[in-house]
NUDRENBA-728609 format. One record per residue (C-alpha): residue number from 1; residue in one letter; x, y, z. Coordinates in steps of 0.2 Angstrom, whole numbers, plus 2048, in hexadecimal, padded with zeros to 3 digits. Layout:
N
{rec NUM, 'a', {X, Y, Z}} ...
***
This chain:
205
{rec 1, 'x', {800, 800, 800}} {rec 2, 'x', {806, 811, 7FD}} {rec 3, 'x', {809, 820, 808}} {rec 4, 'x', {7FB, 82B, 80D}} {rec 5, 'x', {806, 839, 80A}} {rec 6, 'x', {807, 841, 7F7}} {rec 7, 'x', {816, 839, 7EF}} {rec 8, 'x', {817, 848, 7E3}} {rec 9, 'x', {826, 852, 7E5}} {rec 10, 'x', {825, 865, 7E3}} {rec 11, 'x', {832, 872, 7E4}} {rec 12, 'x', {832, 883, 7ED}} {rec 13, 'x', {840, 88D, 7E9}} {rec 14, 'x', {84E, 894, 7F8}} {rec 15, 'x', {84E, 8A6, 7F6}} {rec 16, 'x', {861, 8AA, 7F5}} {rec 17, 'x', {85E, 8B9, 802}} {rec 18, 'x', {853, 8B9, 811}} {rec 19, 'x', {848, 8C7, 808}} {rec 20, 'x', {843, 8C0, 7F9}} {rec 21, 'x', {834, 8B4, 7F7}} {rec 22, 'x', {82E, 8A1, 7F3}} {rec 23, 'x', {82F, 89D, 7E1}} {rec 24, 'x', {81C, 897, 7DF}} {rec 25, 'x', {81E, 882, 7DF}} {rec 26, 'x', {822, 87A, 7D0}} {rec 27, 'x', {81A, 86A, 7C7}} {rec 28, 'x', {81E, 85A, 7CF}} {rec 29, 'x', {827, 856, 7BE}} {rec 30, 'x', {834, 85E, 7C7}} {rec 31, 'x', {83A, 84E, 7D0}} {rec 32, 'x', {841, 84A, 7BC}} {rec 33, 'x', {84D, 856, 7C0}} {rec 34, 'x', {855, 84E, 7CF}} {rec 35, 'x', {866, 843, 7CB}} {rec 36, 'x', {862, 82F, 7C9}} {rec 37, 'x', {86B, 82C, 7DB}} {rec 38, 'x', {85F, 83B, 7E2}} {rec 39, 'x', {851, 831, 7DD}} {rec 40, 'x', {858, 820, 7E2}} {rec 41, 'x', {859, 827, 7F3}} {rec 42, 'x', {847, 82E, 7F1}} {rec 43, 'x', {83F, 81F, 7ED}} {rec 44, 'x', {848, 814, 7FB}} {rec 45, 'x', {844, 823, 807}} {rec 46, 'x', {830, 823, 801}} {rec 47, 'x', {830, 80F, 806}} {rec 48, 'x', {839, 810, 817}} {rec 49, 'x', {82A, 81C, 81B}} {rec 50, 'x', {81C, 811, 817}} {rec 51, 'x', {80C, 81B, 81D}} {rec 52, 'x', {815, 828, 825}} {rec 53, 'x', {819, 837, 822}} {rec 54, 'x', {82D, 835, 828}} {rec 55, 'x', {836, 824, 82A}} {rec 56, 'x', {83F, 820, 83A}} {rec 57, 'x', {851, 81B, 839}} {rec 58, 'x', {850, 80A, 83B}} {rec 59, 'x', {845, 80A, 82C}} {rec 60, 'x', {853, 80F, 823}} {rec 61, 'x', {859, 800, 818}} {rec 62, 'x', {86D, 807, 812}} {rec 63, 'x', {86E, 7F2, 80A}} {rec 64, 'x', {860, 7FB, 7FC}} {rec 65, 'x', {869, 80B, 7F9}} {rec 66, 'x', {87C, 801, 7FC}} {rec 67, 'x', {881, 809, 7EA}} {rec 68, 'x', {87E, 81B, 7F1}} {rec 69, 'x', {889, 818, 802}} {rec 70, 'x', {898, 821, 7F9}} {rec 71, 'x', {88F, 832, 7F9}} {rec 72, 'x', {882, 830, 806}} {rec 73, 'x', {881, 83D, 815}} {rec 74, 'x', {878, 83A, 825}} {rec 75, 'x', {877, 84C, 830}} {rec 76, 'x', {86F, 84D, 841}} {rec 77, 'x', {868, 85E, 840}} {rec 78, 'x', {866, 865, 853}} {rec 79, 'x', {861, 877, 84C}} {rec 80, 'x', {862, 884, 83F}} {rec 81, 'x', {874, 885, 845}} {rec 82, 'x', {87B, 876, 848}} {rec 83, 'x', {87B, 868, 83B}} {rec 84, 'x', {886, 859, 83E}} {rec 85, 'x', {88F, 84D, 833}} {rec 86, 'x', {889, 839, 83C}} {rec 87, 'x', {88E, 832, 82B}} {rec 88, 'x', {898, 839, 81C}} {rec 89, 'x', {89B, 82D, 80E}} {rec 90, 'x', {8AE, 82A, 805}} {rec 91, 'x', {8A7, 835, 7F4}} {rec 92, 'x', {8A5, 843, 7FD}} {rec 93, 'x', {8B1, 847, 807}} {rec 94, 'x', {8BB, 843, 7F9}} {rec 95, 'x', {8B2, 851, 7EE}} {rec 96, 'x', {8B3, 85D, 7FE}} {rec 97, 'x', {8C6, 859, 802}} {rec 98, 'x', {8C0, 858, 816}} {rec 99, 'x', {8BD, 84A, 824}} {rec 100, 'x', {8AD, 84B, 828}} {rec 101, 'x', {8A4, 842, 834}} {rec 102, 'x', {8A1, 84E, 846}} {rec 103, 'x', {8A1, 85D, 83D}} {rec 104, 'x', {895, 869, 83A}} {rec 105, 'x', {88D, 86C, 828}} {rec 106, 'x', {889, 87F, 82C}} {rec 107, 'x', {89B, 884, 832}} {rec 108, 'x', {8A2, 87B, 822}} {rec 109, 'x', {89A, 88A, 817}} {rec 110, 'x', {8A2, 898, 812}} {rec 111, 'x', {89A, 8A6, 81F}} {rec 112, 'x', {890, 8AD, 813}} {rec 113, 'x', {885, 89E, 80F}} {rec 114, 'x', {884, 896, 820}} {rec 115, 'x', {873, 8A0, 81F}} {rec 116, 'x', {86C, 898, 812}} {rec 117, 'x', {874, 886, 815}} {rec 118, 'x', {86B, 887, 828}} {rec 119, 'x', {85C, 88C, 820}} {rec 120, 'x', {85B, 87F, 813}} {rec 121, 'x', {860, 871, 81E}} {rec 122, 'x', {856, 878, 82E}} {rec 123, 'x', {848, 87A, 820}} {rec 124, 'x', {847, 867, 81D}} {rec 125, 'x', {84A, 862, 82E}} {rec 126, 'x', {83C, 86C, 835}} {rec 127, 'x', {830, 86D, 828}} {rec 128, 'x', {833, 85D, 825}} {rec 129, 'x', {836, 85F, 813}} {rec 130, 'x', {843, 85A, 806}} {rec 131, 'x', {84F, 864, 801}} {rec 132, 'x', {85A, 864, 7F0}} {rec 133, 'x', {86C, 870, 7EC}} {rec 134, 'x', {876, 871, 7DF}} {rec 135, 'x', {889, 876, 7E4}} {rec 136, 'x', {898, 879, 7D9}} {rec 137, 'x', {8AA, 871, 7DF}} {rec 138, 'x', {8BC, 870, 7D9}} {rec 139, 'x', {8BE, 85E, 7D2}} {rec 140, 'x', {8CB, 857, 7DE}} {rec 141, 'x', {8D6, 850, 7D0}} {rec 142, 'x', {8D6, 860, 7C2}} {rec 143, 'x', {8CF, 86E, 7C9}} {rec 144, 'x', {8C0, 873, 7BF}} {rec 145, 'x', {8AF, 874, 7C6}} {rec 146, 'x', {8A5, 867, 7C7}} {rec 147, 'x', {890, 869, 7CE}} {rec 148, 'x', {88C, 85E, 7DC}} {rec 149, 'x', {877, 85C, 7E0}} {rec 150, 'x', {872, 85B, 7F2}} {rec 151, 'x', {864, 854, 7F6}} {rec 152, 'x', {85D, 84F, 808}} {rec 153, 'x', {84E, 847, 80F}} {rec 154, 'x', {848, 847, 822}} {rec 155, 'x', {84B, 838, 82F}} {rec 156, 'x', {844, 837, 83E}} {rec 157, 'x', {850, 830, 84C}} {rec 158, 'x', {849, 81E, 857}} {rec 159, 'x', {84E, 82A, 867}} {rec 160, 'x', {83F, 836, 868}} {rec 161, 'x', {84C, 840, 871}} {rec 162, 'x', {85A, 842, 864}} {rec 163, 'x', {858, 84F, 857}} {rec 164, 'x', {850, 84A, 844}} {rec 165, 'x', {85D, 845, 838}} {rec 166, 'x', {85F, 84A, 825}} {rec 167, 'x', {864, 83C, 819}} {rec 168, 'x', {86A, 840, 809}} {rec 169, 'x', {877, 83B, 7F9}} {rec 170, 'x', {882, 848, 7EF}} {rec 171, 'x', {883, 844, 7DF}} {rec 172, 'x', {890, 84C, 7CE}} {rec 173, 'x', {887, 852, 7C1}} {rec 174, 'x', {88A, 852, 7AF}} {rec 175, 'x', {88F, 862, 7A9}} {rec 176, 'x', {88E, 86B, 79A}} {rec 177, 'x', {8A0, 874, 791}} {rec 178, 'x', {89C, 883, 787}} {rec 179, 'x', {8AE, 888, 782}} {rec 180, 'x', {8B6, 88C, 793}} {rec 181, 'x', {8A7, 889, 79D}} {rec 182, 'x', {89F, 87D, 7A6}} {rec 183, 'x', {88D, 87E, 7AD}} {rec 184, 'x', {87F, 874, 7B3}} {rec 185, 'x', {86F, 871, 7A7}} {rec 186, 'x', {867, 87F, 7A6}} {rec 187, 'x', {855, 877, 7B0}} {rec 188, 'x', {862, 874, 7BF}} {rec 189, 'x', {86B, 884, 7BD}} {rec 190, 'x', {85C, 890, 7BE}} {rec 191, 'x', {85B, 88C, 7D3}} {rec 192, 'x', {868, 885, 7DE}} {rec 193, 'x', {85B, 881, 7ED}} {rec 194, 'x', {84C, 87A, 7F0}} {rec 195, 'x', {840, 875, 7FC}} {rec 196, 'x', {837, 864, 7F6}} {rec 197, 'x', {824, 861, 7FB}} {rec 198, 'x', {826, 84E, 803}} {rec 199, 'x', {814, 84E, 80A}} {rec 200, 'x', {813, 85D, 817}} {rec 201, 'x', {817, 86D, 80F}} {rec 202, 'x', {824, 877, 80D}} {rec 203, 'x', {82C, 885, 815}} {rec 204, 'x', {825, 898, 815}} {rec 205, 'x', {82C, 8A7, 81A}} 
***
């Protein structure tokens, strides 16, 4: 039997500043748009909830998503603030150059994005929504940028006590070389962040 909650998944943009406004949400097409390991995890995510609206973590089944363990993440979120690193796979750190596991994914940013990475993250967690970003990096062996999606989905911890946890996978993206650059599609390249509708809203300001 299949969840009581809407399975559609639709997107509200971030706003990049804290002035500006929600895009209006976007058709549930949209989920076409996430990468084929975002959508893996999507699907193994929607069967660990069953009925419910969020799966627990012993529902969580890592032997069906084995493939993804390289770039999974696994963040116990405590507050808007504080975002921490419980499991961090080989890909990524790899991609980000840095040992992750203890840390905290909010102090990682460059100061001037914390903002917005606490509000997309704290966003999902509180919400509970989704949440999808696209991020450029430095390839580790030449140099040139390569994009990276992000995308995270809400875990509630077996201790009722403990704080809710954000599962997710970052995944490389093709890119596209127009003479001496590179840049995303253009349907990912028209918003970095999103919220994503799993069933109970998402965020307003």
């Amino acid at each position: 039997m299949g969840s009581q909650y809407s399975s559609h998944i639709r997107y509200g943009l971030l706003p990049q500043t804290p002035e500006a406004g929600f895009e209006p949400a976007r058709p549930s097409g949209a989920e076409a748009l996430l990468s084929d390991d975002s959508r893996q995890l999507l699907t193994a995510w929607k069967t660990w909830r069953g009925e419910r609206l969020l799966p627990h973590r012993r529902d969580m089944d890592l032997v069906s998503i084995a493939r993804l363990m390289p770039k999974l993440v696994l963040l116990e979120a405590f507050g808007p603030q504080r975002m921490i690193f419980r499991l961090a796979g080989t890909e990524i750190e790899t991609i980000t150059g840095l040992r992750l596991m203890g840390r905290d994914h909010i102090t990682l940013a460059a100061p001037e994005d914390r903002a917005l990475r606490s509000r997309l993250l704290w966003g999902a967690a509180s919400q509970p929504c989704g949440a999808v970003a696209f991020h450029s990096f430095p390839h580790p062996d030449s140099g040139r940028p390569h994009q990276i999606e992000s995308f995270v989905l809400p875990v509630l911890p077996n201790d009722s006590t403990a704080p809710i946890q954000l599962i997710g996978v970052a995944s490389r993206l093709p890119v596209l070389e127009i003479g001496s650059h590179l840049t995303l599609p253009l349907e990912r390249a028209a918003a970095t962040q999103h919220f994503i509708d799993i069933g109970a809203g998402i965020p307003a300001l």
